[in-house]
C-alpha positions as a printed NumPy array, in Angstrom:
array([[-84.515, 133.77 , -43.258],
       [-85.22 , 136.691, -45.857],
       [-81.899, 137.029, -47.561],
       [-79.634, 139.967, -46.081],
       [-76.918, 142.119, -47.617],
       [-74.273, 140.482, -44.577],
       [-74.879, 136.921, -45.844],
       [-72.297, 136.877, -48.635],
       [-69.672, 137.61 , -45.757],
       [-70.199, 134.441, -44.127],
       [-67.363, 131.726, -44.299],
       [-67.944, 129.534, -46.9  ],
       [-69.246, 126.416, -44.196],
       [-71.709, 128.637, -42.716],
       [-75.548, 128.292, -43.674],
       [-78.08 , 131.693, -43.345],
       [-79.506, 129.516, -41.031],
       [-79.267, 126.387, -38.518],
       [-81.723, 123.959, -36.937],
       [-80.199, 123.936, -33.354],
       [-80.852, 120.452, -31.669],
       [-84.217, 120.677, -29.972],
       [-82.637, 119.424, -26.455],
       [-82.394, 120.863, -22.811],
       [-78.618, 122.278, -22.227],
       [-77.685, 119.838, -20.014],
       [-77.83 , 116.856, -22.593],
       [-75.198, 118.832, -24.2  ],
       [-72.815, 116.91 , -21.897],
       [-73.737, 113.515, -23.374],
       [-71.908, 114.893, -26.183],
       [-68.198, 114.518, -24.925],
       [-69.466, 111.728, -22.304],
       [-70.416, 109.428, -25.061],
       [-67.52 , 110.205, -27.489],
       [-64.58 , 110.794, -25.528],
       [-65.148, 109.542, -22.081],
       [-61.833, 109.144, -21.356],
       [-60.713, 112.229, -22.365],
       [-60.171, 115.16 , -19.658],
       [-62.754, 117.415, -19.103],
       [-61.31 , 119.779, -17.086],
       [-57.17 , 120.195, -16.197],
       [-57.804, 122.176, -12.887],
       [-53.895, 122.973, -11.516],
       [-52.878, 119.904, -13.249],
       [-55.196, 117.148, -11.927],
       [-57.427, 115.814, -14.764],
       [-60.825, 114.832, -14.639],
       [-62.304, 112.744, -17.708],
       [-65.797, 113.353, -18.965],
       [-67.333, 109.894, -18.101],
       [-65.953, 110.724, -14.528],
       [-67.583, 114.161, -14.811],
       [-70.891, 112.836, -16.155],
       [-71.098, 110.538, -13.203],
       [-70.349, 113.37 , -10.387],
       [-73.11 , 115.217, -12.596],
       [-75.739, 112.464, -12.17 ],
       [-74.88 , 111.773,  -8.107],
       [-75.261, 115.189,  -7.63 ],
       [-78.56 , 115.707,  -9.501],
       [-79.78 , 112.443,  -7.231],
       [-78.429, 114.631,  -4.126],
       [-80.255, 117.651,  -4.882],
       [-83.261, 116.012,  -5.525],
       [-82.99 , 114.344,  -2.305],
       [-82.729, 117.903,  -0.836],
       [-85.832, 118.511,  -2.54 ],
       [-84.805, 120.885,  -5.613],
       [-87.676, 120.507,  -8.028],
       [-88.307, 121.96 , -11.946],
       [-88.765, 125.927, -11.691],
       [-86.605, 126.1  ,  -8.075],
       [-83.918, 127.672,  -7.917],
       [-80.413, 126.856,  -7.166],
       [-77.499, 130.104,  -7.222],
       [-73.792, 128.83 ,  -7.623],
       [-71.094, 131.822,  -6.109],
       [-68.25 , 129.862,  -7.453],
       [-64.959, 130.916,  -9.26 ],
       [-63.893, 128.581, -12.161],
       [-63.749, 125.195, -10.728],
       [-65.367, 121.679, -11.568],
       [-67.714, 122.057,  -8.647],
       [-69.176, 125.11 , -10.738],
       [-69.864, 122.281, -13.985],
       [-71.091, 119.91 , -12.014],
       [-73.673, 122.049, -10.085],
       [-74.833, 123.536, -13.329],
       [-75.857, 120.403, -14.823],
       [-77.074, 118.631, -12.599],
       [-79.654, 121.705, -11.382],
       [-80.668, 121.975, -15.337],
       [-81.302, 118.281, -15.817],
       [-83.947, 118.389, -12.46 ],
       [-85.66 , 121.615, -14.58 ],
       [-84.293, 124.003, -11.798],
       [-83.069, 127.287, -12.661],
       [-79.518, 128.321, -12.223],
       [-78.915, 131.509, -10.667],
       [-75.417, 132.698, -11.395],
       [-73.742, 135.007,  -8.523],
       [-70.811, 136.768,  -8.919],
       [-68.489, 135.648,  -5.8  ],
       [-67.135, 139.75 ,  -5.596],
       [-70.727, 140.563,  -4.739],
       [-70.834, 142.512,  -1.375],
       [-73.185, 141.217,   1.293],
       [-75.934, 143.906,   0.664],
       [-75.739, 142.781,  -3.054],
       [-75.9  , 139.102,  -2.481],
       [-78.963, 139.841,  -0.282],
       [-81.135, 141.817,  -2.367],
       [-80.513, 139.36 ,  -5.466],
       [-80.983, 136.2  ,  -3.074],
       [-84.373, 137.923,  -2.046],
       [-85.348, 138.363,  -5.484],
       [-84.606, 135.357,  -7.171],
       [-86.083, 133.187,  -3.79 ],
       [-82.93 , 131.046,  -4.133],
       [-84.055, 126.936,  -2.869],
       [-80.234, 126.016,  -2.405],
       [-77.023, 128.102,  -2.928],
       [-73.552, 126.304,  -3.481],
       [-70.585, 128.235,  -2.791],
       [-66.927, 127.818,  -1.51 ],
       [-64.214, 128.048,   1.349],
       [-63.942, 132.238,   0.828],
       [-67.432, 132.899,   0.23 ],
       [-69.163, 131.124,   3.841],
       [-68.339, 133.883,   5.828],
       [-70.058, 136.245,   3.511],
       [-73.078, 133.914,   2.747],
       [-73.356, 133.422,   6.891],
       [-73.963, 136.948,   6.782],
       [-76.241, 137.394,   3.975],
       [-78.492, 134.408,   6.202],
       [-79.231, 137.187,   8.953],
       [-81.118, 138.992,   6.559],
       [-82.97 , 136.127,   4.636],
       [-83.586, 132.596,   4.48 ],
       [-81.853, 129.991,   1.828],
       [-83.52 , 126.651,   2.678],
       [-80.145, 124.557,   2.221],
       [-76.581, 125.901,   1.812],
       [-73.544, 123.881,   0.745],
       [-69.704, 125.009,   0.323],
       [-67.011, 123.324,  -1.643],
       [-63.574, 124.008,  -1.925],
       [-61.327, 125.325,  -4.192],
       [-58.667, 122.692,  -3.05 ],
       [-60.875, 119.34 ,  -3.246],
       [-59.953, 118.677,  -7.466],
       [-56.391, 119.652,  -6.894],
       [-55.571, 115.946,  -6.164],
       [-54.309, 115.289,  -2.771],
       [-56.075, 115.064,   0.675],
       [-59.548, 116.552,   0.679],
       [-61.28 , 118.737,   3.055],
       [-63.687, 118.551,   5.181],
       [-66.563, 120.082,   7.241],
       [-64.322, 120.427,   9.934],
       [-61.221, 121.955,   8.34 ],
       [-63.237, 124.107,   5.98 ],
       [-65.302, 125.622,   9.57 ],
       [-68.776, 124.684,   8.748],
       [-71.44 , 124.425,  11.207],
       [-74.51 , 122.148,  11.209],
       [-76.33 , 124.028,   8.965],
       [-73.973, 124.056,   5.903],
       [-73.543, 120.961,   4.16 ],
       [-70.103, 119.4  ,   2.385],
       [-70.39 , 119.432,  -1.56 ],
       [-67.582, 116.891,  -1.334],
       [-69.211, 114.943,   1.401],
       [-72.899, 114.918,  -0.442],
       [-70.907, 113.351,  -3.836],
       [-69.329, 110.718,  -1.43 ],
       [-71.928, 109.892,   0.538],
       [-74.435, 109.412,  -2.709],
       [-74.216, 105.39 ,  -2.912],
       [-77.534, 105.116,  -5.138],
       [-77.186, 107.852,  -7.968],
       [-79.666, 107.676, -10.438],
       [-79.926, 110.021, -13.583],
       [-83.132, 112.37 , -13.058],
       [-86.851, 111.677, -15.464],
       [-87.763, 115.545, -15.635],
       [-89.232, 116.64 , -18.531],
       [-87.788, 119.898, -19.716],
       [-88.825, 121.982, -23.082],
       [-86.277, 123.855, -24.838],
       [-88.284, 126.981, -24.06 ],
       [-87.953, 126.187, -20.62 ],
       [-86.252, 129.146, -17.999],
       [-82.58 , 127.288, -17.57 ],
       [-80.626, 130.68 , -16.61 ],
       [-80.816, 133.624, -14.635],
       [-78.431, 136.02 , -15.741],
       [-77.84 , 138.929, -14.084],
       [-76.388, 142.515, -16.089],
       [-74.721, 145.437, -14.774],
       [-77.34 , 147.985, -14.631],
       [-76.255, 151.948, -13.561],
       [-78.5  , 151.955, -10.784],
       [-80.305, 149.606,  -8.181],
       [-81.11 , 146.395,  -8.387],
       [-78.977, 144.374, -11.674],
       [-81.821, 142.88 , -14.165],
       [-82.176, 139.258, -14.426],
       [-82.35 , 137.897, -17.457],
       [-83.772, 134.76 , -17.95 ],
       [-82.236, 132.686, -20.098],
       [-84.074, 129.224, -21.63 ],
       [-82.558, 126.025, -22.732],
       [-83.063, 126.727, -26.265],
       [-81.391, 130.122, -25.629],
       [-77.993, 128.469, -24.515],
       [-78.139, 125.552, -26.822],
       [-78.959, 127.579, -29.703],
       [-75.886, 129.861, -28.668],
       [-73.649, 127.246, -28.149],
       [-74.058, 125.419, -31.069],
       [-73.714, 128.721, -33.223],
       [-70.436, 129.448, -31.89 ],
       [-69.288, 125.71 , -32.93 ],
       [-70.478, 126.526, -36.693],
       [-69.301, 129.742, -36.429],
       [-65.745, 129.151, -35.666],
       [-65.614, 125.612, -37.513],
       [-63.61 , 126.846, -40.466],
       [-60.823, 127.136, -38.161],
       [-61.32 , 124.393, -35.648],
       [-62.043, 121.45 , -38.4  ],
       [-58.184, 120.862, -38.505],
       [-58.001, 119.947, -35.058],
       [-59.011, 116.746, -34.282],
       [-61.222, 117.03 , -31.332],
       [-59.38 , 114.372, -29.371],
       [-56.626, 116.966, -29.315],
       [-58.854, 120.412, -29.026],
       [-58.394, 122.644, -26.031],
       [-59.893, 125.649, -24.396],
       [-58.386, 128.15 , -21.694],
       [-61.116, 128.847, -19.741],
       [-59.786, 131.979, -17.467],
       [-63.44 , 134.131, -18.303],
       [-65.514, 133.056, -15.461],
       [-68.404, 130.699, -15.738],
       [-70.55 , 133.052, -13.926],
       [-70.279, 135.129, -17.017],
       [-72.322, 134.661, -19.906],
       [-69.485, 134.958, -22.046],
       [-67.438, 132.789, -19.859],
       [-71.039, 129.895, -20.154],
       [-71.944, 129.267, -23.49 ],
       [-68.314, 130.261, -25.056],
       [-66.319, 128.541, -22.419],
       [-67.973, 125.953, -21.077],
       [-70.309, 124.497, -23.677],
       [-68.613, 125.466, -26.299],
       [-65.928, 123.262, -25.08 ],
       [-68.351, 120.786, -24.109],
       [-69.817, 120.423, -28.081],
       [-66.023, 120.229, -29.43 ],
       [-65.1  , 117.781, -27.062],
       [-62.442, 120.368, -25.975],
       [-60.543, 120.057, -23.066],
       [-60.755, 122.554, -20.364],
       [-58.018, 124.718, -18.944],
       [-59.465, 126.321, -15.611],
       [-58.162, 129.358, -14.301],
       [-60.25 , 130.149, -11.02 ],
       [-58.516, 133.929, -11.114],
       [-56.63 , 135.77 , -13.904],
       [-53.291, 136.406, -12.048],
       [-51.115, 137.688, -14.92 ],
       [-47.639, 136.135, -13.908],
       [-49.162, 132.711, -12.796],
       [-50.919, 132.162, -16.037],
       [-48.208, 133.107, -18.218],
       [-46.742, 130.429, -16.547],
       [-49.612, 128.125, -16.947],
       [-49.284, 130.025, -20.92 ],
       [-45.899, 128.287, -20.699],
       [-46.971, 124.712, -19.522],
       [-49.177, 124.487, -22.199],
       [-48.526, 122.912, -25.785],
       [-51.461, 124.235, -27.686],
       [-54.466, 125.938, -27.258],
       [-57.274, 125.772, -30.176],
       [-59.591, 128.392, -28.408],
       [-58.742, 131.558, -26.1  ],
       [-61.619, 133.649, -25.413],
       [-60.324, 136.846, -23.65 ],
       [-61.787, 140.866, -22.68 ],
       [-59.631, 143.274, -23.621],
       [-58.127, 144.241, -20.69 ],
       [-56.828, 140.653, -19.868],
       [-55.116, 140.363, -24.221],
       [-53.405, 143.819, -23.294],
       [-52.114, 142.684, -20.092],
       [-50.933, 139.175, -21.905],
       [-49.108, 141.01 , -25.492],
       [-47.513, 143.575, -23.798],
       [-45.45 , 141.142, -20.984],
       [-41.979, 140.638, -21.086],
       [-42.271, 137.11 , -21.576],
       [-44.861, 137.456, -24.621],
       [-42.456, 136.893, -27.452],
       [-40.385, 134.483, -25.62 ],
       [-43.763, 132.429, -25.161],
       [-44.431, 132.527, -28.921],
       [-48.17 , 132.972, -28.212],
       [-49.062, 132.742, -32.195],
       [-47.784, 128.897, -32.347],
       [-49.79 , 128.525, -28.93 ],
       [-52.778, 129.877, -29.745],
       [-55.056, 129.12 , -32.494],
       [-57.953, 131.266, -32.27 ],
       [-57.802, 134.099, -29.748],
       [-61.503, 136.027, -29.257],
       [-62.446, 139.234, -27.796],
       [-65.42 , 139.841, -26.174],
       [-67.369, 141.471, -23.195],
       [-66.282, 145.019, -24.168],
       [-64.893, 147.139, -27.008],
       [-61.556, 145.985, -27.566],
       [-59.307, 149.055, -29.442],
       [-58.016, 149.08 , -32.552],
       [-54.319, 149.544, -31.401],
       [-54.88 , 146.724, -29.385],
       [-55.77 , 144.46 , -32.351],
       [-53.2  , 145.287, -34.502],
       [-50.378, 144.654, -31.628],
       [-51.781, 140.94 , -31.43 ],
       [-51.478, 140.682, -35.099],
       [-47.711, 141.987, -34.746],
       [-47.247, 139.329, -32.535],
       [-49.285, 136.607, -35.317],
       [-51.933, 135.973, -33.361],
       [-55.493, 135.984, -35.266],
       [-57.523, 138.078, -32.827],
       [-61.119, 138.562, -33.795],
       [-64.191, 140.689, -31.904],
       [-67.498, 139.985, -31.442],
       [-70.341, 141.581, -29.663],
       [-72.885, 139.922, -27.649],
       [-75.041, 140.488, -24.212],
       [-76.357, 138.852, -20.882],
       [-79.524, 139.494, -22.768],
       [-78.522, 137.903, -26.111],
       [-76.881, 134.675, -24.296],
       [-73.749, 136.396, -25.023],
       [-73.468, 136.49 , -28.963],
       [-75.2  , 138.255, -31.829],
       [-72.149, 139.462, -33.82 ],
       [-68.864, 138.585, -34.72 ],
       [-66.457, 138.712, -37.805],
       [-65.93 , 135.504, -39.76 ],
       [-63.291, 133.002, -38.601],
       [-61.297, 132.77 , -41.525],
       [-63.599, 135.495, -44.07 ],
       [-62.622, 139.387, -44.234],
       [-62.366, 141.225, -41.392],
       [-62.957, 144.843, -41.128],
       [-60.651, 147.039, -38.545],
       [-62.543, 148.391, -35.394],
       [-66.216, 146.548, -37.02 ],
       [-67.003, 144.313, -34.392],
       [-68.431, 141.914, -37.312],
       [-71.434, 140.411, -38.848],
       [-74.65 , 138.93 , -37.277],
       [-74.746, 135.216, -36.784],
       [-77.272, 133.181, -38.688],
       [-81.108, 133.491, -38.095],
       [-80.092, 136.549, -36.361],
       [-81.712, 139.968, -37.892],
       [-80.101, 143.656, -36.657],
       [-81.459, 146.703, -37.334],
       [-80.72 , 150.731, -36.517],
       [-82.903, 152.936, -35.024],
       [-83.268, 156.771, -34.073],
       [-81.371, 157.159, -30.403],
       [-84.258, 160.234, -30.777],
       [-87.344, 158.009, -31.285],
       [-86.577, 154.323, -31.503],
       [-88.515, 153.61 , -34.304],
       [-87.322, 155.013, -37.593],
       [-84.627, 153.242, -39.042],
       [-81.644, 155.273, -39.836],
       [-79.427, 154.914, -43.672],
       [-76.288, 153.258, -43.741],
       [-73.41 , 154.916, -42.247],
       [-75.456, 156.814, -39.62 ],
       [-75.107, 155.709, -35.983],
       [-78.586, 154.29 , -34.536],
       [-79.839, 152.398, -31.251],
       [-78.995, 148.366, -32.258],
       [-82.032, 146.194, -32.333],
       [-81.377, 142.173, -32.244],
       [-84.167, 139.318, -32.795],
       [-83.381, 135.521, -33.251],
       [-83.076, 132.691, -30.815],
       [-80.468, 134.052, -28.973],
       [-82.78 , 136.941, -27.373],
       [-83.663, 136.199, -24.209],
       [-87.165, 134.852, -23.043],
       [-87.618, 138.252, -20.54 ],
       [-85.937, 140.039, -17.382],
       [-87.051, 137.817, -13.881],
       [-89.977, 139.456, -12.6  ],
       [-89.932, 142.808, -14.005],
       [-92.817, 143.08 , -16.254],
       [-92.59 , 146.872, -16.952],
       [-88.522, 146.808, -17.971],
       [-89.105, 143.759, -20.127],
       [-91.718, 145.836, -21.723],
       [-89.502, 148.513, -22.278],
       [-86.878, 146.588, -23.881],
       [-88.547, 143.964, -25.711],
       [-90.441, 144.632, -28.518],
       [-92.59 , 142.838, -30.821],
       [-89.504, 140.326, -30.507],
       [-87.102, 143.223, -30.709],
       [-84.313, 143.505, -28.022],
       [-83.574, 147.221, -27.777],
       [-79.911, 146.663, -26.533],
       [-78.702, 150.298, -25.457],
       [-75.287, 149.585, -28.106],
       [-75.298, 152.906, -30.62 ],
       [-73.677, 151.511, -33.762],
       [-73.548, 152.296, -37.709],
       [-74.084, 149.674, -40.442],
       [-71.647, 149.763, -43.925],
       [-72.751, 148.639, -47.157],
       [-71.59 , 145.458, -46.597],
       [-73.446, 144.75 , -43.015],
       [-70.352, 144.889, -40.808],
       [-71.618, 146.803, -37.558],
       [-69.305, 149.26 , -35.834],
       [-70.073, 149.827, -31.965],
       [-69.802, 153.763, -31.533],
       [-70.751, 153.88 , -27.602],
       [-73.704, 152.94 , -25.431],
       [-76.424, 154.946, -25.61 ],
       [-76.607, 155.467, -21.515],
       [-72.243, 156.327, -22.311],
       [-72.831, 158.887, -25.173],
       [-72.017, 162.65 , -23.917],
       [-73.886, 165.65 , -24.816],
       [-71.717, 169.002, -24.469],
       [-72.318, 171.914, -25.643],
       [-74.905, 170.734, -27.898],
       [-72.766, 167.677, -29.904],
       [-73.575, 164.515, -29.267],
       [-69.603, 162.797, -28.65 ],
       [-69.588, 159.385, -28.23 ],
       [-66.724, 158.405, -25.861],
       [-65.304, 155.513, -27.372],
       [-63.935, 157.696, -30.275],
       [-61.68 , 159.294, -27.423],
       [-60.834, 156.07 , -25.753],
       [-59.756, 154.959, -29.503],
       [-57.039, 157.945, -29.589],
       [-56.152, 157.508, -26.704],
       [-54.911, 153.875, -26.353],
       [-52.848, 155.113, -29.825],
       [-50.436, 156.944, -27.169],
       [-47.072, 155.058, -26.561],
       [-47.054, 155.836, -23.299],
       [-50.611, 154.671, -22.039],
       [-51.524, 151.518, -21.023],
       [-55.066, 152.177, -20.479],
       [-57.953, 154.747, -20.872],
       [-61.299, 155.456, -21.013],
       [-63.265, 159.349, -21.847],
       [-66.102, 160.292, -19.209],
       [-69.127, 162.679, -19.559],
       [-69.243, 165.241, -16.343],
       [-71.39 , 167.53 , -15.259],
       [-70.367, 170.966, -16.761],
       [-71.642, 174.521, -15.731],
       [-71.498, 176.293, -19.219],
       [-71.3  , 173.062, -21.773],
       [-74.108, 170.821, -19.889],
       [-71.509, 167.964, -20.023],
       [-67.581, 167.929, -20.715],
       [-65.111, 165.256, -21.254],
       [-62.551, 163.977, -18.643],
       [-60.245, 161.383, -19.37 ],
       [-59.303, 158.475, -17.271],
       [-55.426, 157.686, -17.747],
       [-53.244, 154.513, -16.757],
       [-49.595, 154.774, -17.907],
       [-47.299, 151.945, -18.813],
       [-44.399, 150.727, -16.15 ],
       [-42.081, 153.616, -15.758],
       [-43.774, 156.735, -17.805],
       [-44.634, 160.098, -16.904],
       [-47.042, 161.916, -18.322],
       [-48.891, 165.407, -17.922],
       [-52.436, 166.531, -18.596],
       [-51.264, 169.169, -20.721],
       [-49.406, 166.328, -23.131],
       [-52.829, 163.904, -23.29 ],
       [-54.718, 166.833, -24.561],
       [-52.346, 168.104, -27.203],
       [-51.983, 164.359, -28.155],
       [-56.022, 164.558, -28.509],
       [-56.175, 167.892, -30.162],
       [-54.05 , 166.659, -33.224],
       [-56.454, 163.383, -34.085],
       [-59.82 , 164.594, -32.489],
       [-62.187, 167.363, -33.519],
       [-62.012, 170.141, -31.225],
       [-65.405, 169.821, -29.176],
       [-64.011, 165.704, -28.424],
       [-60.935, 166.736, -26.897],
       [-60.977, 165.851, -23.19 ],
       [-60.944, 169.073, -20.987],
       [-59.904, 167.266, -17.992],
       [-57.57 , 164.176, -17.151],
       [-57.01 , 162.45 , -14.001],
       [-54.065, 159.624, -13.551],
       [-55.032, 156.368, -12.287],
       [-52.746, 153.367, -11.357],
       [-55.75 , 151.382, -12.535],
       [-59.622, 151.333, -13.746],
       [-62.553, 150.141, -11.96 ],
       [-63.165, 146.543, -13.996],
       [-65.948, 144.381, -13.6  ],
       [-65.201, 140.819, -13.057],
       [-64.296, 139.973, -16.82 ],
       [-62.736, 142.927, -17.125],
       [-64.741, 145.379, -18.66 ],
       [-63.766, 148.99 , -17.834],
       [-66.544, 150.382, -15.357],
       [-67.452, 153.89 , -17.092],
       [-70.294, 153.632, -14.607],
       [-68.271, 153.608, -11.09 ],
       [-66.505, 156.606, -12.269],
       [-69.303, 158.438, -13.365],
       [-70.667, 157.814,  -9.857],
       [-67.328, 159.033,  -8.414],
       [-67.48 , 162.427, -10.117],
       [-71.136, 163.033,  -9.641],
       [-70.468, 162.448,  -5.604],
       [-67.833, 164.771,  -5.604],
       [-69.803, 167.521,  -7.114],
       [-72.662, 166.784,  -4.49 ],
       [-70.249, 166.913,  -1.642]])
């Protein structure tokens, strides 16, 4: 691509631009199958399984779906925590040319529903805590064949089945459909890279979440940047010895292409952590040797540096490349994993974007609070948050537009929203960021986040910034509410650390000293936590909905 003025950043492996392999996502498992069969996989609660074991559950289970009548374009939602029934259902639906749906198992019943509806789901796998829910979601709409697994069955030991896990004749046994597949024979489905592969779906503020459809060339091209991306660190690892703690959940884009197949192209294996429990897995932290890849959210590195048991641990001859993603992570929070020696870098990505677009070099200069550089054969430019169009100078804050192969092919059936947000190739992503002279991006807020008061445009991340600088706070985020006289105002959300007190009156002098005054938050309310989203990510959303109900009450 056209030379661009971030390109002399890049390490010194990495080109401008790759030729990605040219194959459906699912061959990407052929990969460690091929090289390292007898390697582990996956080390789920301390049982192993080996990729030529994993390929082969992969192939009986593509033979068993088929059988169930899952063709190319059907398609197949897995509910499912982190667990190697979640692998094996993904590739074997993408090697039939079926599309997998991913469902977030804390969806609520109405949720599940109105997405199942939707996406006209052919078969649906989930496990032992999600049947009751998925029995009722089937009152309100019809999933031609339903299967549960358990979270037990790779734990090693007895198994379960039908019976114990209280399944009636219309549910049938993941377990029991692997073992009962005598004949398994890998599928002859013809699948273009530009094929739909994923359906992804995003937050959204209101109604129904957007889909996202994701193609194979979208998470192979992703997946295979991340591997050339971080290769300048993970070349002196051996990949017979290269690890990944996969706690970010597979239903997550993040969690997909960094986790799984990332892992999957290095050969890595798998650590799987079906739910982030911080005292269990600082244990787990313990058990383990070394780690070459840790890709965390915020939240989940500031619960792990500040435990007791962090320095006793020493995470920074543990861990050899920690990476935060999924949300903004602070710039206090950085620099306390760096006191601790841990290299801790940030990159930005989307469900729309396969989950990358930015990051800061692996081993090249990093800039504090820039959340990086764009990947190769990636372009990024700023527009007007007034217009969209005009492209502001460097240094100004403007909308961020992203085009390359990461982009995704359009939202599921929603002509008039893919419209809006794709553009002549250009993915209008809702981030407001500013450029430097060098090309390192900055996220200042989302556009939907920024506040208007009194006429100033604030953008609340600057506040949330200052305020994890406090000693005493643990967490915080800055709200836009409705004000009579300023239009908006700013109201701070504020968790403390483990035996502080704090008033309101001390967060806002703290503010007043390091923020202009028309920033500083007028109101603060203590929480003993924030609404999260299942990676993590702080929910500005949910308590923007909070504070507009209680002024409608």
């Amino acid at each position: 691509m056209e030379e661009r003025i971030w390109h002399q950043h890049y390490d010194y492996n990495v080109l401008t631009e790759y030729r990605h392999p040219r194959i459906p996502a699912h061959e990407i498992l052929e990969i460690p199958a091929n090289v390292y069969p007898d390697k582990a996989a996956v080390i789920y609660f301390g049982n192993a399984i080996t990729y030529y074991e994993m390929k082969q559950k992969v192939i009986a289970m593509s033979t068993v779906l088929q059988e169930l009548g899952v063709k190319k374009g059907d398609r197949v939602g897995i509910h499912l925590p982190n667990m190697p029934e979640y692998i094996v259902m993904f590739y074997a639906s993408l090697s039939l040319g079926a599309i997998v749906v991913n469902f977030n198992p804390l969806y609520t019943v109405d949720e599940l529903t109105a997405l199942i509806k939707l996406t006209r789901i052919h078969t649906f796998l989930t496990f032992d805590m999600g049947v009751a829910t998925i029995n009722a979601v089937r009152k309100n709409v019809d999933i031609p064949n339903v299967i549960a697994a358990s979270v037990f069955d790779s734990m090693g030991g007895d198994k379960s089945t039908p019976q114990s896990m209280q399944l009636d004749d219309t549910w049938l046994h993941f377990d029991t459909l692997l073992s009962n597949c005598k004949n398994p024979k890998r599928p002859r489905v013809k699948i273009e890279p530009e094929d739909r592969a994923l359906i992804q779906f995003t937050g959204g503020t209101t109604g129904i979440p957007k889909g996202a459809v994701l193609t194979h060339a979208n998470i192979v091209s992703t997946a295979f940047s991340a591997v050339h991306w971080g290769a300048a660190t993970t070349q002196y690892t051996p990949h017979s010895e290269r690890t990944t703690m996969c706690v970010l959940p597979f239903f997550h884009v993040y969690g997909n292409v960094i986790c799984l197949n990332w892992s999957m192209i290095n050969c890595s294996t798998m650590y799987l952590v079906p739910k982030f429990e911080l005292d269990p897995f600082m244990d787990l932290l313990a058990s383990i040797e070394k780690l070459s890849f840790f890709p965390a959210v915020p939240t989940m590195i500031n619960a792990i540096i500040n435990h007791p048991r962090a320095k006793e641990l020493q995470l920074d001859k543990k861990i050899d490349m920690l990476n935060s993603g999924g949300a903004p992570i602070p710039v206090e929070l950085i620099e306390q994993a760096k006191d601790l020696g841990l290299k801790c870098s940030e990159g930005w990505g989307m469900s729309e974007t396969t989950s990358l677009g930015v990051g800061n070099p692996a081993i090249g200069r990093k800039k504090v609070g820039s959340i990086g550089i764009p990947f190769p054969g990636i372009d990024i430019k700023l527009v007007s948050v007034d217009d969209g169009i005009t492209e502001v100078p460097l240094g100004e804050p403007g909308e961020m537009l992203i085009k390359g192969p990461f982009v995704m092919k359009e939202y599921w059936e929603n002509p008039d929203k893919t419209a809006e947000e794709l553009k002549d190739g250009w993915l209008y992503t809702g981030d407001v960021a500013k450029m430097d002279e060098d090309g390192y991006l900055y996220i200042v807020d989302r556009k939907k986040d920024m506040i208007i008061a009194g006429g100033y445009n604030i953008y609340p991340r600057d506040i949330d910034e200052i305020l994890f600088q406090h000693p005493k706070i643990e967490e915080a985020v800055a709200v836009g509410i409705k004000d009579d006289y300023r239009g908006e105002t700013v109201k701070a959300y504020v968790v403390l650390r483990k035996g502080q007190t704090m008033t309101e009156k001390e967060v806002i002098d703290f503010c007043k000293e390091k923020l202009a005054v028309y920033k500083v938050p007028k109101v603060v309310e203590f929480r003993n936590e924030l609404p999260k989203s299942a990676v993590g990510k702080i929910l500005r959303k949910i308590l923007r909905a909070e504070e507009e109900a209680k002024q409608n009450s």
